[in-house]
N, C-alpha and C positions, 0 to 999 in steps of 0.2 A: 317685232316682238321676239323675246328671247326668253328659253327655259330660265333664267336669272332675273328677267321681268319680272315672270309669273311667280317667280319666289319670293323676289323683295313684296309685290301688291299681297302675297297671301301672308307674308310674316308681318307687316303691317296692320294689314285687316284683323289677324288673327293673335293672340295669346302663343302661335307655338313657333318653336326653334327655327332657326336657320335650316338645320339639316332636315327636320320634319316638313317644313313647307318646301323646301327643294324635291322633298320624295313625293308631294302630295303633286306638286306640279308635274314628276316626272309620270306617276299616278295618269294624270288628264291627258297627255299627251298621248302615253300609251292607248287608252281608251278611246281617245280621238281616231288615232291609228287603225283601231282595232274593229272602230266601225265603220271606218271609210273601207276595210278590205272585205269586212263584211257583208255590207251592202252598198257599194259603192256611190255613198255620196255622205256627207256631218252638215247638220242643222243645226245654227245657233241663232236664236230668236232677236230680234233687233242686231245683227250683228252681220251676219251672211252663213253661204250654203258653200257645201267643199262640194266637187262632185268629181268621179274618174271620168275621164275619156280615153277612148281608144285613139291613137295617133296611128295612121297609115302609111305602107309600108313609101315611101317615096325618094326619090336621087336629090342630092342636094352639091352644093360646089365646097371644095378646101379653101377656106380664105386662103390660107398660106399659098398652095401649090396650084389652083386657081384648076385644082381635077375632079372632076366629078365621084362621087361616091352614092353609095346606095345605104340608106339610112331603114334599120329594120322597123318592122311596125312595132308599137308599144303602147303608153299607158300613158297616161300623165293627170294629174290633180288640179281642176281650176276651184277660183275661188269665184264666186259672184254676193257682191255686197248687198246687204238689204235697205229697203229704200230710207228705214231710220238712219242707219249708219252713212249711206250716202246724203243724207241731207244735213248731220251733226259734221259732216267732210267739208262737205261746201261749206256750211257758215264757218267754219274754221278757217279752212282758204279765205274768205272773205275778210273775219277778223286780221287774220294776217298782214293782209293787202292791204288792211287800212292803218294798223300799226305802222308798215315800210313807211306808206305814203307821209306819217305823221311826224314820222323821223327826219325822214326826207326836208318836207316843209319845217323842222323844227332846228 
């Protein structure tokens, strides 16, 4: 999903401009933002949960130079899907899988 997504689905949906639904989407993003730093985690109902985790401090290896390095501890954003949105997933996967198949046989 891209800021450009969410502008085409709101200028669609909506009566207003290109450049107004691009602000309104940049609008949700920011707020998005704004409460995942605030309370570190975004709830979106049938949809999924953002939440921060802490990452620990740990040594890790340079693919390239095959040398070990020490990787600082930090932060990171996961996503976990709600079980609507993981089940509208699978039948999708699924439709998919039967469309190939039909082509396939077809």
């Amino acid at each position: 999903m891209s800021k450009k997504f969410l502008t085409d689905v709101i200028q669609k949906s909506t009566e207003m401009t290109g450049v107004a639904s691009g602000q309104l989407a940049a609008n949700l993003i920011a707020a998005i933002k704004e409460e995942i730093v605030e309370n570190g985690r975004f709830s979106l109902p049938d949809f999924g949960t953002f939440t921060v985790r802490e990452t620990a401090k740990r040594s890790a290896l340079n693919p390239r130079t095959g040398e070990k390095i020490q990787v600082k501890a930090g932060a990171t954003v996961r996503f976990k899907a709600s079980p609507a949105l993981k089940g509208a997933a699978f039948a999708g996967a699924k439709k998919a899988k039967r469309k190939a198949a039909k082509s396939k046989a077809g």
